[in-house]
C-alpha positions as CSV (number, residue, x, y, z in Angstrom):
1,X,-20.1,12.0,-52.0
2,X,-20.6,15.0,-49.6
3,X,-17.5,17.4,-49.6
4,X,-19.4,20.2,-48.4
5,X,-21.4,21.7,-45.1
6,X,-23.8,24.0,-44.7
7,X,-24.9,25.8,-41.5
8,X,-27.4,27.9,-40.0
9,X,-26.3,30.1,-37.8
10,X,-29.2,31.2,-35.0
11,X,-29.9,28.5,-32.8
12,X,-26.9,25.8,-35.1
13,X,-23.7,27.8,-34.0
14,X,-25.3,30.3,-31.0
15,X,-28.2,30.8,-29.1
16,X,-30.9,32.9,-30.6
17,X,-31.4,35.6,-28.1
18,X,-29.0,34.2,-25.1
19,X,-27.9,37.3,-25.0
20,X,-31.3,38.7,-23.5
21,X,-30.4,37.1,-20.2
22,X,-27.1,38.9,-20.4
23,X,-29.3,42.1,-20.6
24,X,-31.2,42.1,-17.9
25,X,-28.6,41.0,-15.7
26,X,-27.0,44.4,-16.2
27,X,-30.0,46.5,-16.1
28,X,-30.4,47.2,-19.8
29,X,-33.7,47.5,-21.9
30,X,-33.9,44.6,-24.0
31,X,-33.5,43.9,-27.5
32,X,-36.9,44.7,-28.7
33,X,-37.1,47.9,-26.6
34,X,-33.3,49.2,-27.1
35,X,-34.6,49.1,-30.7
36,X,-37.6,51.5,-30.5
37,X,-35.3,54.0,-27.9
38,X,-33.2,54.1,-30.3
39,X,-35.3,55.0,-33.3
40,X,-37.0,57.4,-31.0
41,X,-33.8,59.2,-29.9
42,X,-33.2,60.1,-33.8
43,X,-36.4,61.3,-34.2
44,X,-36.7,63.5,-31.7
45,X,-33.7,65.2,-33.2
46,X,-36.3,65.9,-36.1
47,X,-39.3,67.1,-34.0
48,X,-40.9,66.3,-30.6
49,X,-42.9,62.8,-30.8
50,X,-43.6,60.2,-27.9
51,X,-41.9,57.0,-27.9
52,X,-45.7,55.4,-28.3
53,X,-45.7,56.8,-31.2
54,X,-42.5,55.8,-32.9
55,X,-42.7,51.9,-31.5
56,X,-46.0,52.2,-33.1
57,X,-44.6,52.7,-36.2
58,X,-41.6,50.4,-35.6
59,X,-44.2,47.9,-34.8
60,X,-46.1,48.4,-38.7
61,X,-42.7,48.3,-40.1
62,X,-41.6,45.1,-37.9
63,X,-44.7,43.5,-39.2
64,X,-44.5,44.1,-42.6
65,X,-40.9,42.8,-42.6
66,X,-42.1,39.4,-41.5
67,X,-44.8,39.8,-44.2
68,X,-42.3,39.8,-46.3
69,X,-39.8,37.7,-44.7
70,X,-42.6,34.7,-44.9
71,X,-43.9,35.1,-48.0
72,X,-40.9,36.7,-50.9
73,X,-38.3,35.3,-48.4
74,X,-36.0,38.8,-48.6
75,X,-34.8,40.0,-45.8
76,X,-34.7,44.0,-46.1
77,X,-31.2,44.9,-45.0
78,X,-30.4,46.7,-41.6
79,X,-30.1,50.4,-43.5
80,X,-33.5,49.8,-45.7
81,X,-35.7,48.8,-42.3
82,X,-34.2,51.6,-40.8
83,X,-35.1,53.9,-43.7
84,X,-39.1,52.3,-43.7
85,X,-38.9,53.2,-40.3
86,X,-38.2,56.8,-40.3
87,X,-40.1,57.2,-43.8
88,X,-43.2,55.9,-42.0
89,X,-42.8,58.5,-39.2
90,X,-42.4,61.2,-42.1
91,X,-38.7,61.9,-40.7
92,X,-35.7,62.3,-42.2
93,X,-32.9,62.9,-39.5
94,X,-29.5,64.3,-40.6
95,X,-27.2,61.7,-42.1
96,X,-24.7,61.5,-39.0
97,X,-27.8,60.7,-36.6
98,X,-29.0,58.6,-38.8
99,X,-25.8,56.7,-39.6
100,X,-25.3,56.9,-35.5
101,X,-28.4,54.6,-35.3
102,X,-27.5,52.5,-38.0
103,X,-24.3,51.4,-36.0
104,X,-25.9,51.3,-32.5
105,X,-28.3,48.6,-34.2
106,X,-26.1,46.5,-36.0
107,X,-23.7,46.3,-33.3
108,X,-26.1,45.5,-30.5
109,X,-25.8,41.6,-30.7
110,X,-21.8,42.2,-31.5
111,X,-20.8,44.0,-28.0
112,X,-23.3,41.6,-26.3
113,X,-23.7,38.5,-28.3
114,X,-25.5,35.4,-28.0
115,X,-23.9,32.3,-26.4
116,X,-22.4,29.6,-28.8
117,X,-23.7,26.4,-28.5
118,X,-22.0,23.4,-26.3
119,X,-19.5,21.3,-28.5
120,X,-19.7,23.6,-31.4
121,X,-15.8,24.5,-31.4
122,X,-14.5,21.3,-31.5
123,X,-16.6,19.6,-33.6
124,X,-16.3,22.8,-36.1
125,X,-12.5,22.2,-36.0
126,X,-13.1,18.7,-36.7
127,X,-15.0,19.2,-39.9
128,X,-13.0,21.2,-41.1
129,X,-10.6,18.8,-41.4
130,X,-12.3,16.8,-44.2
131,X,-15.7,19.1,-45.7
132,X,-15.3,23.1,-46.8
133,X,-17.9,24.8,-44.2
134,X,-20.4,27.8,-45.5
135,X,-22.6,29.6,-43.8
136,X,-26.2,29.8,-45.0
137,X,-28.2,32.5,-42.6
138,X,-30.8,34.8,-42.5
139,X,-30.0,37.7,-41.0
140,X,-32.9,39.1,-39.0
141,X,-31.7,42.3,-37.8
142,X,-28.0,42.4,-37.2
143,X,-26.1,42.5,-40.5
144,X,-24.3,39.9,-42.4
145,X,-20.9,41.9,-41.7
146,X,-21.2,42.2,-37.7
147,X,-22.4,38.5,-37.7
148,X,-18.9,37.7,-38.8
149,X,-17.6,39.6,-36.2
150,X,-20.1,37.7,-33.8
151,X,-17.9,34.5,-35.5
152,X,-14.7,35.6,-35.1
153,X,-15.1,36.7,-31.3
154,X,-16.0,33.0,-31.0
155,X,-13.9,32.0,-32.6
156,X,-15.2,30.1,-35.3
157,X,-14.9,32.1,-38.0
158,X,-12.1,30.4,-39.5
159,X,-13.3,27.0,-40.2
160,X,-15.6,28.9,-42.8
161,X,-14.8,29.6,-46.4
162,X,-17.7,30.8,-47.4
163,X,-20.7,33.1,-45.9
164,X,-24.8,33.4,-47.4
165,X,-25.9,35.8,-45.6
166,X,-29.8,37.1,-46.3
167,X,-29.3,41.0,-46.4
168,X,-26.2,40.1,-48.7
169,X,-27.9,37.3,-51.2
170,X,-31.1,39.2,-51.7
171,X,-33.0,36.3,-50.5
172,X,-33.8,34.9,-47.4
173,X,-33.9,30.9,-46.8
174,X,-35.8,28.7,-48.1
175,X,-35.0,30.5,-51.4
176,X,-32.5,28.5,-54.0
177,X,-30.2,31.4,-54.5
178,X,-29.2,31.0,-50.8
179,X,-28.1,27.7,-51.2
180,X,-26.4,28.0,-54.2
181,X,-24.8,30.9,-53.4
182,X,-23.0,29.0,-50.3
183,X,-22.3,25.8,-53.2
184,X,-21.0,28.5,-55.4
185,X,-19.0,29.9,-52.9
186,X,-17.5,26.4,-52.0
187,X,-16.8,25.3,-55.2
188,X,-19.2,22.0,-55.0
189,X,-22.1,20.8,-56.4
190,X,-25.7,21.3,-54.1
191,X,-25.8,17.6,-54.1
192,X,-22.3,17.7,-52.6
193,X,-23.6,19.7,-49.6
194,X,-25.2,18.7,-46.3
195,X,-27.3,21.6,-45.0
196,X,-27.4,21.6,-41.0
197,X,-30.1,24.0,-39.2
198,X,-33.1,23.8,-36.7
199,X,-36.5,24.6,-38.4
200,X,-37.5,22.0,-40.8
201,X,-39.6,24.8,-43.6
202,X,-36.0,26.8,-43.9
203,X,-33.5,24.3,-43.2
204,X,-34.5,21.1,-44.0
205,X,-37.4,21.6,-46.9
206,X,-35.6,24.0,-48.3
207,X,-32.4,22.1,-49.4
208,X,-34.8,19.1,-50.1
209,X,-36.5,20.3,-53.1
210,X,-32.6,21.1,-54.5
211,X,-31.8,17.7,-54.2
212,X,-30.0,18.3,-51.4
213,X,-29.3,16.1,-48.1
214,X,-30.2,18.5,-44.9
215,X,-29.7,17.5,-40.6
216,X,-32.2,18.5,-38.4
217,X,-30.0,20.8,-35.4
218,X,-32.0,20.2,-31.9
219,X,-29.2,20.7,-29.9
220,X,-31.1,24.5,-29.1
221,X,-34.1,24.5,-30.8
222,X,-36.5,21.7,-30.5
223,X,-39.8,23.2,-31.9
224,X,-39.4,20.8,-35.5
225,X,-37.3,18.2,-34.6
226,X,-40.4,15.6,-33.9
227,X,-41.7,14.8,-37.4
228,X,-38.9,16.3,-39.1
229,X,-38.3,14.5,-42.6
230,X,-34.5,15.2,-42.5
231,X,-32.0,12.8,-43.3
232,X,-30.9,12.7,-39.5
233,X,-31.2,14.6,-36.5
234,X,-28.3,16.2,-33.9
235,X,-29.2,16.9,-30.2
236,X,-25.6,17.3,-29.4
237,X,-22.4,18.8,-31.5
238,X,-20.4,15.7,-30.4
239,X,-23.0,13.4,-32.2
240,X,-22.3,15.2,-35.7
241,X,-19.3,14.2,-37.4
242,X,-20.7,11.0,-37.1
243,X,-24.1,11.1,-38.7
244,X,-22.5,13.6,-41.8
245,X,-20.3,10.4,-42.2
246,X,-23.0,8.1,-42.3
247,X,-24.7,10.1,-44.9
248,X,-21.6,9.5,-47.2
């Protein structure tokens, strides 16, 4: 009998990079470039470089983070991507700059955050009703504790007792310890816990080989839903309590 749900968070509960749109409407750089400005702005405090040359070694860092995102499945943590950053300009800024960077990035999806996703409120509030809700995210860039706050200016943080986030766990998903950290957390058993995401290697293989039961989430994302080998697919938020019931 399920008692528990698990959900993703980018592209389940919000829109991975909605918030770009939101960007360029108001003249700002985007993501991706706000980014290397920024880690350009601390190092020039530690000796004069070109902006080339620090989002080329943003870039070597970026790509060895999905190296290692792919193939360990850990997430380095905000502060340690930062820290490969500078180390691999052969910087090391003064700890206030350094922590002013820090906070710019994390905060960057908080003060403009992505758009949650149609129906997601109301059928949150109804689940909550009869299953304990967990989180179980990576957390690409923006840390586990401003992605809470993301929640909570939604307002959807409190249907949740319990949070997984990557940069927190030590692992990033498909890894076991992230879902049973969120069962742990929830007091149930993994085979007590429907897992709910959109891309079928994190959120749906993943909880399969523990035995768990998993919904594909297209309501967003649509890249895996053809094929998928979950249990059941959601296009729409309204759809959901429904098919969790029907898996028991």
């Amino acid at each position: 009998m399920l008692k528990a749900i698990s959900f993703d968070l980018w592209d389940t509960l919000v829109v991975d990079d909605s918030d770009e749109l939101v960007r360029a409407e108001r003249g700002l750089r985007s993501k991706h470039d706000e980014r290397r400005w920024l880690v350009w702005q601390a190092a020039q405090t530690c000796r004069e470089i070109s902006l080339a040359d620090v989002s080329a070694a943003v870039d070597a860092v970026e790509a060895e983070f999905r190296r290692v995102w792919h193939e360990e499945h850990i997430n380095w943590p905000c502060r340690e991507r930062l820290e490969r950053m500078m180390a691999a300009l052969n910087l090391r800024p003064q700890s206030d700059v350094f922590e002013h960077l820090l906070t710019e990035t994390a905060h960057m999806e908080v003060r403009i955050p992505p758009r949650l996703i149609e129906g997601c409120e109301a059928a949150l509030e109804a689940l909550c009703q009869d299953y304990r809700l967990g989180i179980t995210s990576d957390a690409i860039v923006t840390p586990g504790l401003q992605l809470r706050e993301i929640m909570k200016n939604h307002g959807i943080f409190r249907h949740f007792s319990h949070f997984s986030f990557s940069d927190e766990v030590g692992h990033s998903k498909p890894h076991r310890s992230m879902f049973e950290a969120t069962a742990a957390g929830l007091g149930v058993a993994l085979s007590e816990m429907v897992h709910i995401g959109d891309r079928e290697h994190n959120d749906v293989l993943g909880p399969k080989t523990l035995g768990m039961k998993s919904i594909m989430f297209a309501a967003s994302r649509t890249t895996d839903r053809e094929g998928s080998t979950a249990e059941a697919i959601c296009d729409h938020f309204r759809d959901l309590p429904g098919l969790i019931k029907a898996l028991g």
